[in-house]
C-alpha positions in Angstrom: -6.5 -15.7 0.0 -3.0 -15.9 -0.7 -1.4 -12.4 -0.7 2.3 -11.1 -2.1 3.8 -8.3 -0.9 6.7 -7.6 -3.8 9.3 -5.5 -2.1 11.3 -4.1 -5.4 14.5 -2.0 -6.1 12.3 0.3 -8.1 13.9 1.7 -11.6 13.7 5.2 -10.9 10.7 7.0 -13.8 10.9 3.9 -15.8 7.7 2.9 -16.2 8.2 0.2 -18.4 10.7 -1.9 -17.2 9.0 -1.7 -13.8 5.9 -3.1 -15.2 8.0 -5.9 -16.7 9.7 -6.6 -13.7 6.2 -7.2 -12.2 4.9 -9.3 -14.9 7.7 -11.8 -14.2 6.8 -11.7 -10.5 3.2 -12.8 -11.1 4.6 -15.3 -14.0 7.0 -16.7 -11.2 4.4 -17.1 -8.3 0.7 -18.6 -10.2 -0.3 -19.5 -6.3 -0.8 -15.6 -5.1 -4.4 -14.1 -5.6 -3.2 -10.7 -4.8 0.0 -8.9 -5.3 0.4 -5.5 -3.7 3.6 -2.8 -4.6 4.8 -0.3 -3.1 3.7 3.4 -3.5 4.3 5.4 -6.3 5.3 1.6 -8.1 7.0 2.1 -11.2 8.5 5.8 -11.3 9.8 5.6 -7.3 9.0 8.7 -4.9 9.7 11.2 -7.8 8.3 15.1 -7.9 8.9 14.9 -11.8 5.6 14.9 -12.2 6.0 16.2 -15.8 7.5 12.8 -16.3 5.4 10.4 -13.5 2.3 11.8 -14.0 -0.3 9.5 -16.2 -2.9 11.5 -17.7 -4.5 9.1 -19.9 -4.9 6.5 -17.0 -2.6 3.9 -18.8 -1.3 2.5 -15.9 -4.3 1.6 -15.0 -5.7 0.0 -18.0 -2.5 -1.6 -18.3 -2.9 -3.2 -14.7 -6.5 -4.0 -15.9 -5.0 -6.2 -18.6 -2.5 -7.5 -16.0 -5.2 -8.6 -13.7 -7.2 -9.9 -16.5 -4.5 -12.2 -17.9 -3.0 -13.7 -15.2 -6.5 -13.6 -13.0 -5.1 -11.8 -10.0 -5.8 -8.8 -7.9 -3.1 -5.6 -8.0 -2.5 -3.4 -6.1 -0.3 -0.3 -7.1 0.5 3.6 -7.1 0.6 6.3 -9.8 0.6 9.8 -10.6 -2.9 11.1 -11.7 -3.4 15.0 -12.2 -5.3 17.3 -10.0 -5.5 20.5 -11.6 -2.5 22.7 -10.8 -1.2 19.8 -9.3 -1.0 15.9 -9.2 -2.3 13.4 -6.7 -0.3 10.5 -5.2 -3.1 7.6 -5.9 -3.1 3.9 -4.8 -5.4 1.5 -6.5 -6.3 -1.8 -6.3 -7.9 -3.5 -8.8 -9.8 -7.3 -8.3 -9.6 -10.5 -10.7 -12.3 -9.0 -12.8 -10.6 -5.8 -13.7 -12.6 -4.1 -11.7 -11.0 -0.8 -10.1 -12.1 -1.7 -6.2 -10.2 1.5 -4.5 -8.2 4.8 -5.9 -7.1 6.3 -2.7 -5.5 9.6 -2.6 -2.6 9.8 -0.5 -4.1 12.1 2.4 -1.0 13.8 4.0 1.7 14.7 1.8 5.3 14.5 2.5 6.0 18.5 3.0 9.4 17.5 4.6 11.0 16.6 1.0 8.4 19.0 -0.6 5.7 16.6 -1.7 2.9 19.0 -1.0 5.1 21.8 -3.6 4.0 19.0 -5.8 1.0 16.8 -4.6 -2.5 18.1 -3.3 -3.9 15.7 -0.1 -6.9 13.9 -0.4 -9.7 14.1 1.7 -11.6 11.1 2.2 -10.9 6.9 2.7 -11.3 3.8 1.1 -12.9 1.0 2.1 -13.0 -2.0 -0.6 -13.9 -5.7 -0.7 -10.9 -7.8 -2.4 -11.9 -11.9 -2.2 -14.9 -11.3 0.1 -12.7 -9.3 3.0 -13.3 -5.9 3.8 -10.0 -3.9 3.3 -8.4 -0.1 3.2 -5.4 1.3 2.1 -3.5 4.6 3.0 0.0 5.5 2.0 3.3 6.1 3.2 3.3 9.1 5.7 -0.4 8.9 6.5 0.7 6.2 9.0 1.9 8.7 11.1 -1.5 9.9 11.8 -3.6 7.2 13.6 -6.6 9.6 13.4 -7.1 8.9 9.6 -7.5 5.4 10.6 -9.8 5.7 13.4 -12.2 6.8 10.2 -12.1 2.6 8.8 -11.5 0.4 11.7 -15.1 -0.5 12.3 -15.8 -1.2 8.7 -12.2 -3.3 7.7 -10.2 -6.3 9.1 -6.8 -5.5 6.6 -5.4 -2.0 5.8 -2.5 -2.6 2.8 0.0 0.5 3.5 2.5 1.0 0.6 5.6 3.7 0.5 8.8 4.5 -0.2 10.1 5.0 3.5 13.4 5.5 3.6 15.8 3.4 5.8 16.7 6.1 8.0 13.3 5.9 9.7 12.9 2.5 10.0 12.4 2.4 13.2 9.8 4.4 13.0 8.0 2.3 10.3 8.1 -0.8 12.1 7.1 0.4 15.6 3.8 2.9 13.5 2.7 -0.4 11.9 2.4 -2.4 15.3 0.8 0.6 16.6 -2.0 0.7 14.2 -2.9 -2.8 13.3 -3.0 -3.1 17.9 -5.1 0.2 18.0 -7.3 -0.6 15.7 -7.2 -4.3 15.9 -6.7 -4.7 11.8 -4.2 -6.6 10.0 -1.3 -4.6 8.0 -0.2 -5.7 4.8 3.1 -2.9 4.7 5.1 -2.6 1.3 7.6 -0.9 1.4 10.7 -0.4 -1.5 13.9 -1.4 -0.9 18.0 -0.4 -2.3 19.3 3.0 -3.1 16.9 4.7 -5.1 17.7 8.1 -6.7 20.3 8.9 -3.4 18.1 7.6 -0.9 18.6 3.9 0.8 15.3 1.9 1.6 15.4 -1.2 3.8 12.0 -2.2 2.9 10.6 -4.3 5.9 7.9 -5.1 4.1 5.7 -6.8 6.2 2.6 -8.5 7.7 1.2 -7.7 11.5 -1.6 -9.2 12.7 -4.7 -7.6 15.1 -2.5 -8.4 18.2 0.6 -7.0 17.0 2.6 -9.3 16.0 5.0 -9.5 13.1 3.9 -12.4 11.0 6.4 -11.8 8.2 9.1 -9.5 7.2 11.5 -9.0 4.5 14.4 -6.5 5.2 17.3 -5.4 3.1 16.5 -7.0 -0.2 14.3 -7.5 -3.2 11.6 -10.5 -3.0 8.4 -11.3 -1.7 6.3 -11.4 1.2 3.7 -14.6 0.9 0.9 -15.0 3.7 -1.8 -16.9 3.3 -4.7 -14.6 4.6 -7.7 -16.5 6.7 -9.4 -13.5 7.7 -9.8 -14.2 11.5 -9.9 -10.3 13.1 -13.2 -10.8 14.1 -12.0 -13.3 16.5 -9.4 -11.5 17.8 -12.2 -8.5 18.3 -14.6 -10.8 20.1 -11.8 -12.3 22.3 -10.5 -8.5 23.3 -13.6 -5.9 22.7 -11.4 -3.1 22.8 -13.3 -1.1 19.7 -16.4 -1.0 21.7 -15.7 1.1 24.2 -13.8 3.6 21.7 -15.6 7.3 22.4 -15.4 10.7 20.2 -14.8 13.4 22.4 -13.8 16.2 19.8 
């Protein structure tokens, strides 16, 4: 399975050109079988929501068609409204146009006033994409390992996309280490990169396998991320049983 992680200066609440940007991605790479973006994909990390928020679901059917034409998977984030207010939603969509996952984003960002905004979701994904068993969270749900405990026995790959600002990147790279070793997973991380709306992004988009190790990364610029995916976490599992002897004691 040949995956793309497409680390892009997103146009801040331009839907369209975004989307057009990703068309020529897919038109300029006919080898990848699954392209994932970074969260909220083609608006950037916004509170507009009067202006991000898709209420009709055409991003969706729009991906659809995307993923029909070009016979790809997608994976991308958009607005979708939750009553009073919105949800931060990731969804991945397979070659068929089927809609695999829609993952609400579980912990929103209150430090930049997300949750003014966003209401958290309360349950996980689990999705099959090419025959491998995958989740996805988003952005600042890495920082809370519990929420992945809740998958690790039923996935080998967690795709994690944000808008993580470069400030923190530390943070990011050391979280993603932490929880594709913990849980003994690999992380497909997509991250945005560039000064967006006032806010730099390094991106460090990346790829870590069950042991920890950085496979790929991308920092400081637009492009890709290519890794050609032979799930093997079960080996690493057998060769280090770790998982087995996990206990729940609250």
């Amino acid at each position: 399975m040949n995956i793309a992680l497409v680390q892009s200066h997103i146009i801040w609440e331009n839907k369209d050109k975004n989307i057009a940007v990703l068309e020529q991605v897919i038109t300029d790479n006919p080898d990848v079988d699954a392209f994932f973006l970074p969260e909220m994909s083609f608006t950037g990390f916004s509170m507009n929501t009067s202006v991000t928020t898709d209420r009709n679901r055409e991003t969706q059917n729009q991906m659809r068609k995307i993923a029909l034409d070009h016979n790809v998977c997608l994976g991308f984030g958009w607005v979708r409204p939750a009553g009073e207010k919105c949800s931060n939603v990731y969804s991945v969509i397979d070659k068929e146009g089927n809609v695999v996952s829609e993952f609400n984003k579980i912990h929103p960002f209150s430090f930049s006033g997300e949750d003014r905004y966003f209401t958290g979701g309360d349950t996980v994904s689990v999705f099959d994409l090419c025959g491998i068993p995958f989740s996805t969270f988003i952005c600042y749900d890495l920082r809370f390992p519990e929420s992945f405990r809740k998958v690790c026995d039923k996935v080998h790959a967690i795709v994690i996309p944000a808008n993580w600002p470069a400030k923190r990147s530390e943070h990011w790279k050391t979280l993603l280490r932490a929880r594709a070793i913990e849980n003994q997973v690999y992380i497909f991380a997509v991250n945005c990169v560039g000064d967006i709306n006032g806010v730099s992004y390094s991106g460090d988009s990346c790829v870590v396998n069950p042991n920890g190790d950085v496979l790929e990364i991308l920092s400081g610029k637009e492009g890709i991320v290519k890794y050609s995916f032979s799930d093997d976490a079960e080996q690493f599992r057998k060769a280090f049983p770790v998982l087995k002897d996990r206990k729940s004691i609250f």
